[in-house]
C-alpha positions as a printed Julia matrix, in Angstrom:
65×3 Matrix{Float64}:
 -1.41  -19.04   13.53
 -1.66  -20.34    9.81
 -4.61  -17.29    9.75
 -2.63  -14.95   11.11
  0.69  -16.06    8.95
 -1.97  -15.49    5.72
 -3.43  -12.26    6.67
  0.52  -10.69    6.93
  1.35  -11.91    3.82
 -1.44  -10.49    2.06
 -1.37   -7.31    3.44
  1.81   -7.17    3.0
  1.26   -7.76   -0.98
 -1.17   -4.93   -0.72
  1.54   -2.73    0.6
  3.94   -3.87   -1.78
  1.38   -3.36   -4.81
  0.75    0.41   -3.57
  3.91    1.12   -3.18
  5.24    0.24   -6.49
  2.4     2.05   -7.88
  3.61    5.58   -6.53
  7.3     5.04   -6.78
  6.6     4.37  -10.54
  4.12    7.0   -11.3
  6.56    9.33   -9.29
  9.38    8.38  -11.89
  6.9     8.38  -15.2
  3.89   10.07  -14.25
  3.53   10.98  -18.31
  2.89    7.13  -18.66
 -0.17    6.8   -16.92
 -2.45    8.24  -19.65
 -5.49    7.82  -17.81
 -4.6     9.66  -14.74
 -5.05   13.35  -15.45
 -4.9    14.92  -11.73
 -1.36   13.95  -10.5
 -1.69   14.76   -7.06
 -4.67   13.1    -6.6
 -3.3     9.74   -7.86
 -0.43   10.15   -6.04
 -2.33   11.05   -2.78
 -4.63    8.06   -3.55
 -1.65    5.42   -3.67
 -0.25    7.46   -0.51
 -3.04    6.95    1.42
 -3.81    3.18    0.42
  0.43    2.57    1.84
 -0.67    4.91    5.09
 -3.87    2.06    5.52
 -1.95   -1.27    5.09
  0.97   -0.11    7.17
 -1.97    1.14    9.72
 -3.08   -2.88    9.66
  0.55   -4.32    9.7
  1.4    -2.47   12.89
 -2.19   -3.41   14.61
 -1.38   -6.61   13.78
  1.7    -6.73   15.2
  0.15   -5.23   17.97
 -2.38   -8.05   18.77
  0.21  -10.65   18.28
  2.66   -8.93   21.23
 -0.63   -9.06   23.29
């Protein structure tokens, strides 16, 4: 349980740390100096929030089983 409790919480971090990542480059994409292909970073970050919600729901999953 106390594994399980852990794992959540850290990918939910992981989610939250993505997310904030494209909802701020979507708002001030000019700031992120290094980033020169928009899309592409912004696909990047989309895709990292598609994985961890992918492993929040089969986690969920396992626990209702």
């Amino acid at each position: 349980m106390l594994l399980e409790q852990a794992l959540r919480k850290h990918l939910e971090g992981c989610l939250a740390y993505h997310q904030a990542n494209f909802q701020t480059f979507l708002a001030n994409p000019v700031g992120v100096a290094e980033h020169g292909d928009y899309m592409e970073t912004l696909e990047k970050e989309l895709s990292k929030i598609a994985h961890y919600e992918d492993l929040l729901g089969a986690l969920a999953r396992q626990q209702e089983g």
